[in-house]
C-alpha positions, -999 to +999 in steps of 0.1 A: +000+000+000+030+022+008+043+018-027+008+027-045+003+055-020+043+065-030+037+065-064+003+082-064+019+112-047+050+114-071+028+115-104+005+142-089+035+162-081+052+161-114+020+165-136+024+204-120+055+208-128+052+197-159+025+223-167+043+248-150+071+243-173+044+245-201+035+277-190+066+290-186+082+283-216+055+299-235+057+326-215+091+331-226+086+340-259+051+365-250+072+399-248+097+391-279+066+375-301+046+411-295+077+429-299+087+411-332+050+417-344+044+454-338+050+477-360+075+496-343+109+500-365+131+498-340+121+460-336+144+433-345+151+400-336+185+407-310+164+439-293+131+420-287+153+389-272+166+407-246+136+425-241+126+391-235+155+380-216+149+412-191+111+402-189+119+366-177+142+381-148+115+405-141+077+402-148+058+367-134+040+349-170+008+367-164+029+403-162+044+393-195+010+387-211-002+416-198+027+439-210+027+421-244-008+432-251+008+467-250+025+464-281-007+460-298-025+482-282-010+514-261-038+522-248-039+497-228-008+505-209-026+540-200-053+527-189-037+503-165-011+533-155-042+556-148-065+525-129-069+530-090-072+495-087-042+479-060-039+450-086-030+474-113-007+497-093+013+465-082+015+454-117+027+490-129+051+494-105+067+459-114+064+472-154+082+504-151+108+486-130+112+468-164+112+493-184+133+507-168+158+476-166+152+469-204+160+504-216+195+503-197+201+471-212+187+465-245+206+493-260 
């Protein structure tokens, strides 16, 4: 019973981190995919990977989605700077951090 009991508990802890990985990996690529698909000319494939890389160190997977829809949409970004919601502030104050971060070193 042990054993069963053993091996129950081991596949319910790697199925997690198996989605987690999931997750995270394609969060990875949010930021540099936006990036690479606005229409900014600035964009290129070095700048938007370590926009990228800076994002991964930075911003949590849902940040990154959030900040990615920026690219598409700017308005967005104002409307999330302006919002009096705590959830929004948090979030801004972790994406200006970035910005921040990224603009020093994605030169």
């Amino acid at each position: 019973m042990k054993i069963l009991t053993a091996a129950a508990v081991a596949a319910l802890l790697t199925v997690p981190a198996v989605i987690s990985s999931t997750q995270t990996a394609e969060a990875r690529s949010t930021i540099e995919r936006a990036c690479m698909n606005s229409d900014r000319r600035a964009a290129s494939k070095p700048l938007c990977n370590c926009i990228q890389r800076v994002a991964d160190q930075m911003l949590t997977p849902s940040d990154q989605r959030q900040a990615a829809k920026f690219f598409k949409d700017p308005q967005k970004a104002q409307d999330i700077r302006q919002s009096d919601r705590d959830q929004h502030e948090e979030f801004w104050r972790r994406y200006k951090a970035f910005g921040v971060s990224a603009g020093s070193i994605c030169q």
